[in-house]
Backbone as CSV, one residue per row, in Angstrom:
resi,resn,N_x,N_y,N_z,CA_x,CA_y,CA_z,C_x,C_y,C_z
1,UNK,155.359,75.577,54.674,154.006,75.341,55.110,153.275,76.674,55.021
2,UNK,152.165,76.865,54.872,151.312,77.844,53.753,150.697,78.898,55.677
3,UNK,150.015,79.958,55.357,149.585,80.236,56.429,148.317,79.463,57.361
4,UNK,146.965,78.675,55.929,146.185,78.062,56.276,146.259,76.960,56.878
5,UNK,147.577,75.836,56.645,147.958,74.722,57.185,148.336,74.966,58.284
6,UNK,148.793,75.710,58.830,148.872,76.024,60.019,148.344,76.791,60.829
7,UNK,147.089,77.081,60.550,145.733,77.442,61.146,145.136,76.498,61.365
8,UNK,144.949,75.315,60.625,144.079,73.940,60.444,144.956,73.800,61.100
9,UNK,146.043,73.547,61.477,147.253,72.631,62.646,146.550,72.757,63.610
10,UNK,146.671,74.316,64.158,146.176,75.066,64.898,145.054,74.607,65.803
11,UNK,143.590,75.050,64.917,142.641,74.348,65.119,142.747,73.047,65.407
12,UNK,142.797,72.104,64.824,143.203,70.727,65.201,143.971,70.756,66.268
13,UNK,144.580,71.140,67.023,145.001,70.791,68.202,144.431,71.404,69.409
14,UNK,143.846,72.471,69.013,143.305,72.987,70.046,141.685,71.254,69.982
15,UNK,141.378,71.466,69.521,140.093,70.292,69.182,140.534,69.559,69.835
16,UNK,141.836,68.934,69.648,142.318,67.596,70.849,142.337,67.844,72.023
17,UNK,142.907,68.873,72.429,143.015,69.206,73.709,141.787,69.262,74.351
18,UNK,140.577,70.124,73.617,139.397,69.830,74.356,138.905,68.426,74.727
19,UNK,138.986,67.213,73.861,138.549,65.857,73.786,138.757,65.504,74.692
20,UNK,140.502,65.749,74.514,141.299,64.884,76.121,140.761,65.409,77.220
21,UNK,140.480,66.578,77.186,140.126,67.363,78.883,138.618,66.598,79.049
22,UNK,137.470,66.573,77.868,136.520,66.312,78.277,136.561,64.561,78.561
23,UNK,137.093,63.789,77.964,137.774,62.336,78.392,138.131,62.042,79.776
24,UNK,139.575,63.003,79.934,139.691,63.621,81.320,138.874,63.097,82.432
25,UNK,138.067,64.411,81.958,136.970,64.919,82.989,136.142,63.633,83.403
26,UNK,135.344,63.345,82.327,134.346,61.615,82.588,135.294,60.668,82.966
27,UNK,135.801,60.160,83.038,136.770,59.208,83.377,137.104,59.356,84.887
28,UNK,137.277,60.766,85.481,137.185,61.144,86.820,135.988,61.052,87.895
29,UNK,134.817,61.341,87.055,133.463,61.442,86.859,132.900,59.526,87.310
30,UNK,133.574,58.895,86.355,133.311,57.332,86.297,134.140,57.161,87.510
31,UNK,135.742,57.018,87.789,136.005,56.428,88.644,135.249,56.904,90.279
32,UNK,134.868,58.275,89.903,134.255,58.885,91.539,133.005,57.636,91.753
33,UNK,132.350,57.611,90.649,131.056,56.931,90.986,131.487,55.135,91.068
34,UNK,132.437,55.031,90.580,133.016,53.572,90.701,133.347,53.376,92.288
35,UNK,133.831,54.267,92.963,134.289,54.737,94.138,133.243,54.486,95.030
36,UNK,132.037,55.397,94.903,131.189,55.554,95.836,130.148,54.616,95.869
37,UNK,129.912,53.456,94.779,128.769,52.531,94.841,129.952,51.003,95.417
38,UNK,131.522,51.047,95.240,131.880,50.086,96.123,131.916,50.503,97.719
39,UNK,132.155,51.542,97.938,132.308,51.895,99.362,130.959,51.658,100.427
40,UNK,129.351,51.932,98.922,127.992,51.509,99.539,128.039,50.602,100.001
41,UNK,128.505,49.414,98.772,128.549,47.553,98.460,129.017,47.741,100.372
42,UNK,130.450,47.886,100.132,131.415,47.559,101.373,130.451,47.851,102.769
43,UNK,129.767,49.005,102.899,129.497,49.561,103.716,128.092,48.263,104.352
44,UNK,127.231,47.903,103.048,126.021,47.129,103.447,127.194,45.672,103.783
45,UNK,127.885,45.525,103.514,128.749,44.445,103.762,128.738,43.834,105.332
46,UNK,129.205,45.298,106.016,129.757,45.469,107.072,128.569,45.448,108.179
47,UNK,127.797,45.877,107.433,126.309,45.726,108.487,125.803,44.756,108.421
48,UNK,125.643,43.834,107.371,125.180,42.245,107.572,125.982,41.648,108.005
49,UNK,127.158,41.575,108.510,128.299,40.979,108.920,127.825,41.197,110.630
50,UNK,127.390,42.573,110.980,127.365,42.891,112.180,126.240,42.769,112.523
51,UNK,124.760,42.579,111.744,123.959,42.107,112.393,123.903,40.329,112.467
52,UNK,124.744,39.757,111.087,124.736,38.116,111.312,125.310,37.349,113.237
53,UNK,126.730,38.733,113.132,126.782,38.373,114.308,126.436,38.790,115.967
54,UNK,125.212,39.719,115.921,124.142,39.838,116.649,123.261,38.846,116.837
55,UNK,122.643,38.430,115.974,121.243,37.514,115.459,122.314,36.102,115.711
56,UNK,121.588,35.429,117.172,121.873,34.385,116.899,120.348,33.587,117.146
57,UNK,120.456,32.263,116.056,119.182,31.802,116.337,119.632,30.454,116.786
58,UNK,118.515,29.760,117.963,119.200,28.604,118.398,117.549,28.136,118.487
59,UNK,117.540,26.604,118.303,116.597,25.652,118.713,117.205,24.371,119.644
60,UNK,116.056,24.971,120.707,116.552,23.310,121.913,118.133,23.773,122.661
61,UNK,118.381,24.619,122.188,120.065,25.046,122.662,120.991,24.778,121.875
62,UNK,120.636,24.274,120.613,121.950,24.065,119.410,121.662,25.398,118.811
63,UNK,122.698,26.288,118.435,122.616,27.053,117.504,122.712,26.930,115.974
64,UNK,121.622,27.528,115.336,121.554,27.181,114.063,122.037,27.919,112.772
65,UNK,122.189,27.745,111.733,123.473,28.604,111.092,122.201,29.267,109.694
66,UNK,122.652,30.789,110.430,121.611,31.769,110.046,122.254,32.450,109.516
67,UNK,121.509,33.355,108.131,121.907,34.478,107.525,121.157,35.274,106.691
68,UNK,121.100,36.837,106.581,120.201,37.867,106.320,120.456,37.773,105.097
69,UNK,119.745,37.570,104.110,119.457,38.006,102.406,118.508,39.394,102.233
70,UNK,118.864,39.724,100.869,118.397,40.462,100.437,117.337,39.873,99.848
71,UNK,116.098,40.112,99.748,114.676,39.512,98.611,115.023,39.383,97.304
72,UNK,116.302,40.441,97.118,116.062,40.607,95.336,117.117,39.886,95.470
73,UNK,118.037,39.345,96.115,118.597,38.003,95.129,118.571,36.929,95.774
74,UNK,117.137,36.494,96.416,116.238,35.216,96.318,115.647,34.889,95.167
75,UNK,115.690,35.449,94.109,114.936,34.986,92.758,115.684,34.034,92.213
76,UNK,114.809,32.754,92.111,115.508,31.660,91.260,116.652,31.314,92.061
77,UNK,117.050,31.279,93.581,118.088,30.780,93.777,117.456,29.414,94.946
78,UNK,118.189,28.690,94.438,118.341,27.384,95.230,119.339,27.262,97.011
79,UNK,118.644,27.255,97.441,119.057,27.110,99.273,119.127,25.755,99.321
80,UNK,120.822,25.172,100.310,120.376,23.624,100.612,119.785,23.723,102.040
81,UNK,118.608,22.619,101.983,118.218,22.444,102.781,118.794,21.346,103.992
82,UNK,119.152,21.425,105.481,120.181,21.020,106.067,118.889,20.190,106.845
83,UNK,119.268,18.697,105.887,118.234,17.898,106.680,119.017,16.762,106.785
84,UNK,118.281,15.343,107.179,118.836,14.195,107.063,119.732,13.584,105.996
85,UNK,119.228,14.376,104.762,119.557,14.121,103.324,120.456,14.944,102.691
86,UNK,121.612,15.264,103.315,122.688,16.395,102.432,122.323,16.543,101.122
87,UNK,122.187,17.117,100.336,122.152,17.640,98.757,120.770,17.803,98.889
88,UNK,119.883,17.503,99.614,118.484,18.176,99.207,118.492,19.390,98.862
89,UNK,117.898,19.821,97.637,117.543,21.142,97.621,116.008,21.479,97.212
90,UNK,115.665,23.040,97.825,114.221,23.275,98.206,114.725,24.983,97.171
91,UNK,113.441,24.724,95.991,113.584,25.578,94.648,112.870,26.852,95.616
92,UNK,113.133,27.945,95.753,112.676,28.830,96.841,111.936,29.733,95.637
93,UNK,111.003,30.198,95.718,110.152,30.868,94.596,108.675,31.224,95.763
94,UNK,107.199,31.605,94.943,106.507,32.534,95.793,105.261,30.992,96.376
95,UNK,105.680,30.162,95.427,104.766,28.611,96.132,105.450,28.392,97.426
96,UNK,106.572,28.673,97.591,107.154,28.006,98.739,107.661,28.661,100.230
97,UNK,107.137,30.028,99.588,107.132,31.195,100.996,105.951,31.609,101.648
């Protein structure tokens, strides 16, 4: 093997090694932030959990079965409405708030 082929070896491996480290690196980078936006999720979890079971709402003395949403994923979603008529549903959009 010549002196240049194994300069180009050379080079070429040093080149990998950087890739992998910078691969590495983001991948550490991704799981941190994978980390810290479930622990948010978890965290808002834990507080609607603890204010659902604060907030109680009752009419006449029956308690009624309540729960805190977020606005942004009321869009386009269908709520059943708990009437005489099981399966009614009421299309929730900005006519109907």
């Amino acid at each position: 093997m010549g002196k240049a082929k194994k300069e180009h070896r050379k080079k070429v491996a040093k080149r990998n090694e950087k890739i992998a480290a910078e691969k590495k690196k983001f991948q550490k980078q991704y799981t941190q932030l994978l980390e810290q936006k479930l622990k948010e999720y978890q965290e808002k979890l834990t507080q609607n959990e603890q204010l659902e079971n604060e907030l109680k709402v009752s009419l006449g003395g029956q308690e009624l079965g309540f729960s805190i949403v977020d606005p942004s994923e009321m869009e386009n979603r269908e709520i059943d409405v708990d009437t005489d008529f099981p399966g009614d549903f009421v299309k929730v959009n900005e006519e109907n708030q």
